[in-house]
PADOPA-629767 format. One line per 8 residues: number of its first residue (from 1); their letters; for each residue z, x, y of N, C-alpha, C. Coordinates in pm, whole numbers, plus 50000, padded with zeros to 5 digits. Example, Ala and Ser with C-alpha at 12.3 -4.5 7.8 and 13.67 -1.06 7.14 Angstrom:
// residues 2
1) AS) 50780:51319:49431:50780:51230:49550:50780:51320:49670 ~ 50708:51285:49775:50714:51367:49894:50787:51290:50003
END
This chain:
// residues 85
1) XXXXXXXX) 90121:14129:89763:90227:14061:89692:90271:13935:89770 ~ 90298:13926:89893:90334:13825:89983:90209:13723:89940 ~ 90105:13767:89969:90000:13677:90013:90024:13609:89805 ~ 90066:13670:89712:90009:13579:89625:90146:13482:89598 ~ 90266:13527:89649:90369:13414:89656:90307:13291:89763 ~ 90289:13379:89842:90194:13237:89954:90131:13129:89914 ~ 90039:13232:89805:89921:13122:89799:89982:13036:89628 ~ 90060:13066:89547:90101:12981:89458:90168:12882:89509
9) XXXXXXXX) 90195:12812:89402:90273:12688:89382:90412:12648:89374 ~ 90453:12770:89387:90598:12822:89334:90656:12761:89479 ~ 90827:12709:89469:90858:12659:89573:90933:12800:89654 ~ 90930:12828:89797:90996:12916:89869:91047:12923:90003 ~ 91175:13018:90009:91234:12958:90150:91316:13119:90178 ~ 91278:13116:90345:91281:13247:90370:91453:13272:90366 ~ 91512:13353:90356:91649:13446:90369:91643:13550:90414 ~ 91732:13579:90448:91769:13723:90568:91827:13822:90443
17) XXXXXXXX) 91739:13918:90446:91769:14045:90409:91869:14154:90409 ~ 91987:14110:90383:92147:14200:90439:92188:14272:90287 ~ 92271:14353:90384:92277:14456:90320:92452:14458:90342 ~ 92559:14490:90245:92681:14475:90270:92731:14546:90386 ~ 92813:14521:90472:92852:14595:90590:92752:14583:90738 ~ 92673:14494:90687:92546:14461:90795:92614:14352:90894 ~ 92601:14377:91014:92659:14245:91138:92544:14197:91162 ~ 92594:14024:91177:92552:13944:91165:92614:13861:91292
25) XXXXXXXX) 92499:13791:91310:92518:13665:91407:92509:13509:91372 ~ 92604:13433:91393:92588:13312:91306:92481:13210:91403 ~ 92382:13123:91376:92318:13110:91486:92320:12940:91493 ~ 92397:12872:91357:92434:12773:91395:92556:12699:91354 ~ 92550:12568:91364:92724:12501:91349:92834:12529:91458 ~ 92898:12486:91389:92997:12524:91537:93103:12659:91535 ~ 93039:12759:91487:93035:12860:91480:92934:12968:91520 ~ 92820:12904:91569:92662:12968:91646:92774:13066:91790
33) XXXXXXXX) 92705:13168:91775:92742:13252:91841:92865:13413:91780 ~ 92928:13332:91723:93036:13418:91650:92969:13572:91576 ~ 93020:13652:91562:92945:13784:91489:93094:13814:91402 ~ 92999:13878:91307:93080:13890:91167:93007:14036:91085 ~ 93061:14031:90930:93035:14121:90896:92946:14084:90770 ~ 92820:14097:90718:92794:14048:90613:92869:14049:90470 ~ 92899:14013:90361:92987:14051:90231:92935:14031:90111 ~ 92871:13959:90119:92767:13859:89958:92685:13769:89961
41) XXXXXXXX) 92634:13790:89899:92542:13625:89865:92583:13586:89737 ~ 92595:13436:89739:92686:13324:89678:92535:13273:89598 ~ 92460:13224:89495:92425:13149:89410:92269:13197:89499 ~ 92239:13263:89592:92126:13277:89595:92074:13197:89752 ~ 92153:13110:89757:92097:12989:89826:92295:13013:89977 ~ 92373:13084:89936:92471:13103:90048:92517:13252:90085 ~ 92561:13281:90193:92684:13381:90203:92778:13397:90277 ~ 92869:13516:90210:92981:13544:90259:92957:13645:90386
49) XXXXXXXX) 93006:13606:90480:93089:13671:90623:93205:13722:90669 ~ 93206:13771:90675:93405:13804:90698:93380:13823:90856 ~ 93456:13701:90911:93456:13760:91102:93632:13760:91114 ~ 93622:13848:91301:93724:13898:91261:93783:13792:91331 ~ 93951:13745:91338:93973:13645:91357:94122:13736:91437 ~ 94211:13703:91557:94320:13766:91575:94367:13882:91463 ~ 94290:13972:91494:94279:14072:91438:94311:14101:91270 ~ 94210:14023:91199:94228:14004:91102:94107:13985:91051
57) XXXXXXXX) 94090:13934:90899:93894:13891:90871:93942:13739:90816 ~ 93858:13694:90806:93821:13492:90745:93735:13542:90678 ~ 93704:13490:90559:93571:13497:90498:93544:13358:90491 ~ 93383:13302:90525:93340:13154:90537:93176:13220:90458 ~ 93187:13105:90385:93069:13066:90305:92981:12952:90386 ~ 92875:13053:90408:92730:12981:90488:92597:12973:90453 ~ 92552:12866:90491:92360:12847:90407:92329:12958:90496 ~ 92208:13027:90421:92159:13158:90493:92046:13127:90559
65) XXXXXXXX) 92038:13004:90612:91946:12982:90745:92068:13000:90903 ~ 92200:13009:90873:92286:13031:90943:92347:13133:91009 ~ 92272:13260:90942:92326:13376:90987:92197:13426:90994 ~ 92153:13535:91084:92081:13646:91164:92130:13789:91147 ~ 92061:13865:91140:92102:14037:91147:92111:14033:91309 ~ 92220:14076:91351:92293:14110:91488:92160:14177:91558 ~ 92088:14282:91498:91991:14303:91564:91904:14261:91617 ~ 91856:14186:91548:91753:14053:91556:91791:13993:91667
73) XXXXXXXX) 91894:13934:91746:91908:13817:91792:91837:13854:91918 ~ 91827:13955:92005:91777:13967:92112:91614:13956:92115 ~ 91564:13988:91987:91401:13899:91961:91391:13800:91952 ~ 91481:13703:91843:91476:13551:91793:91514:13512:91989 ~ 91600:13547:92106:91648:13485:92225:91492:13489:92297 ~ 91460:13578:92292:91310:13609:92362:91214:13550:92317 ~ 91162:13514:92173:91088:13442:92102:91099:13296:92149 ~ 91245:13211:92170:91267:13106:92221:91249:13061:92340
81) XXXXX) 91299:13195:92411:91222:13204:92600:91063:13155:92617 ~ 91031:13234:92513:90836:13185:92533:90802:13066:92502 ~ 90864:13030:92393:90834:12885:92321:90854:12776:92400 ~ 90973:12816:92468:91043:12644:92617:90932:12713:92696 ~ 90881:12801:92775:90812:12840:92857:90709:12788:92864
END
C-alpha cells in the first residue's frame, strides 16, 4: 500500500500519527522544546495541543511538522547526533 502511494502522482506529506491524550513535543518555533498534550487535528494540514501553562492548559494551533510523539524525540536527538557527526 505505501509503495503504491509512493509510486503515484498523487501529492503527499508525512504527519505524525496521534492519538488524543498522546504527549507531544513541539520541535519547532519558539516554542521547540515545550511538551504538551495532543487534542485534534484542525483541516488535516494542523493541530491542537493543550500545554500546561502555570498550572493550567493553552490550547495553540500548530502545522504538524511541529509537533513529535514525546517518545520519539530521544531517536529523532540521536538520528541528528549521527547526521552532524
Amino acid at each position: 500500500m505505501v509503495r503504491s502511494i509512493v509510486n503515484s502522482s498523487l501529492p503527499t506529506e508525512p504527519v505524525p500519527y496521534l492519538r488524543y491524550g498522546d504527549k507531544v513535543c513541539l520541535i519547532n518555533g519558539p516554542l521547540a522544546g515545550v511538551s504538551g498534550t495532543f487534542v485534534r487535528s484542525l483541516n488535516g494540514n494542523k493541530l491542537v495541543v493543550s500545554l500546561p501553562l502555570l498550572q493550567r492548559s493553552i490550547a495553540v494551533t500548530l502545522p504538524c511538522d511541529s509537533v513529535i510523539a514525546e517518545e520519539l524525540v530521544g531517536a529523532v536527538e540521536r538520528h541528528f547526533v549521527e547526521v552532524i557527526r
